[in-house]
C-alpha positions as CSV (number, residue, x, y, z in Angstrom):
1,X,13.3,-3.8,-5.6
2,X,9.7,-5.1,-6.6
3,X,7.0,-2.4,-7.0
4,X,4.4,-3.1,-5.2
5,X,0.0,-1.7,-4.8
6,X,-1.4,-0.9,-1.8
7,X,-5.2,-1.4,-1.6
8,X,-6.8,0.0,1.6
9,X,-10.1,-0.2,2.6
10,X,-10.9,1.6,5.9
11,X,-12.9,0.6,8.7
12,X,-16.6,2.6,9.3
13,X,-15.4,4.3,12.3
14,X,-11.6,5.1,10.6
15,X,-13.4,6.4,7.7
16,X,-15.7,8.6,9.8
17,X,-12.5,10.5,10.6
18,X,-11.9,13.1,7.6
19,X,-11.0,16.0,9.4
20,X,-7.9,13.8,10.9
21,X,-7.0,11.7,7.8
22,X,-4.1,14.2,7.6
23,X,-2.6,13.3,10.9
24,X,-3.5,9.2,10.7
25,X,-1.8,9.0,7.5
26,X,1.5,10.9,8.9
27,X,1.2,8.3,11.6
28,X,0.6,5.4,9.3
29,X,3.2,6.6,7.3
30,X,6.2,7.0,10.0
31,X,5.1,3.1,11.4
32,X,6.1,2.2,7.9
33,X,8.9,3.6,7.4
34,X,10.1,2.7,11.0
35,X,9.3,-1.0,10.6
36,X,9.8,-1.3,6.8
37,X,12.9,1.3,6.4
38,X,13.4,-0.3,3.0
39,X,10.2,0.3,1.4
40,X,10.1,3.7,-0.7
41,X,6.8,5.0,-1.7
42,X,6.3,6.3,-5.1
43,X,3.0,7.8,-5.2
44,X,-0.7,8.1,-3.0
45,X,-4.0,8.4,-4.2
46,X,-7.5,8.5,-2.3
47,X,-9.9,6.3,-4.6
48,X,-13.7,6.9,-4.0
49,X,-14.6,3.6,-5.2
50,X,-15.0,-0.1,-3.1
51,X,-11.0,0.9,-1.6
52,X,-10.2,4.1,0.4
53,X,-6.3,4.3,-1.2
54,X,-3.8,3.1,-3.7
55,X,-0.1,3.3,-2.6
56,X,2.2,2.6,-5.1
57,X,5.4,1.2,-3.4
58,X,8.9,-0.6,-3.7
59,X,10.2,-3.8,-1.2
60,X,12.7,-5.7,-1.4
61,X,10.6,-8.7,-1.0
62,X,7.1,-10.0,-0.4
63,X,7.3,-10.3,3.2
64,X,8.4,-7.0,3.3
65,X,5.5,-5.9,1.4
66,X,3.3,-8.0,3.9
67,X,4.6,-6.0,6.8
68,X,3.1,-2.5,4.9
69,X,-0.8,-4.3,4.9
70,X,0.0,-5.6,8.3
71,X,0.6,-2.3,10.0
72,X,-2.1,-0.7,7.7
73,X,-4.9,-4.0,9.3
74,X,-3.3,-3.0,13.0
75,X,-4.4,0.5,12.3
76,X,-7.6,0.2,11.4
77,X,-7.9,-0.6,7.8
78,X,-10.5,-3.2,7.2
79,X,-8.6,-4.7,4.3
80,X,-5.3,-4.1,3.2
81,X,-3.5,-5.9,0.2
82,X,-0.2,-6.2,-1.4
83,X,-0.5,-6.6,-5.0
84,X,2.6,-7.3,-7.3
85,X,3.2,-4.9,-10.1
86,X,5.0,-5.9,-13.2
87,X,6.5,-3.0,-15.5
88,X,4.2,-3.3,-18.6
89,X,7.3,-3.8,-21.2
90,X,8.6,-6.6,-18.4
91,X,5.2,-8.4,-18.8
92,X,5.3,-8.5,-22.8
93,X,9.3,-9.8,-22.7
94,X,7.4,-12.5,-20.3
95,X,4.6,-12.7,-22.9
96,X,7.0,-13.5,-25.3
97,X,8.4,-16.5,-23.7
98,X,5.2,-18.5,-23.6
């Protein structure tokens, strides 16, 4: 499985919505995992920065991981992107071979 980050930025009106962040990620969440029941999540963070959340998360392919920003854009995200991560040792054995 390739790991995988999640940048989210929310819409205006989606963002207005604190008090029910709670139950829109739950929902967010169960689309995922009923669309995309191979992706595993590894960890969540809320950012306050230019994106709303990171999700760190494994897919077995980039489609895959296309499907997670899709359903994230049909639920009101303003932007959504899927950002290959490479292990940091993995990325020096690459460096290596250059």
């Amino acid at each position: 499985m390739q790991t995988y980050i999640l940048m989210t930025k929310l819409s205006p009106e989606l963002a207005r919505q604190t008090k029910q962040r709670a139950e829109i990620g739950i929902e967010w969440l169960e689309q995922v995992k009923k669309k995309c029941p191979k992706v595993r999540f590894i960890d969540h963070y809320a950012l306050l920065g230019p994106y709303d959340f990171l999700d760190i998360y494994e897919a077995p392919d980039a489609e895959t991981a296309a499907k997670v920003s899709m359903i994230s854009l049909a639920n009101g995200a303003l932007q959504a992107e899927s950002w290959t991560a490479i292990p940091y040792k993995r990325f020096l054995e690459l460096a290596k071979e250059i």
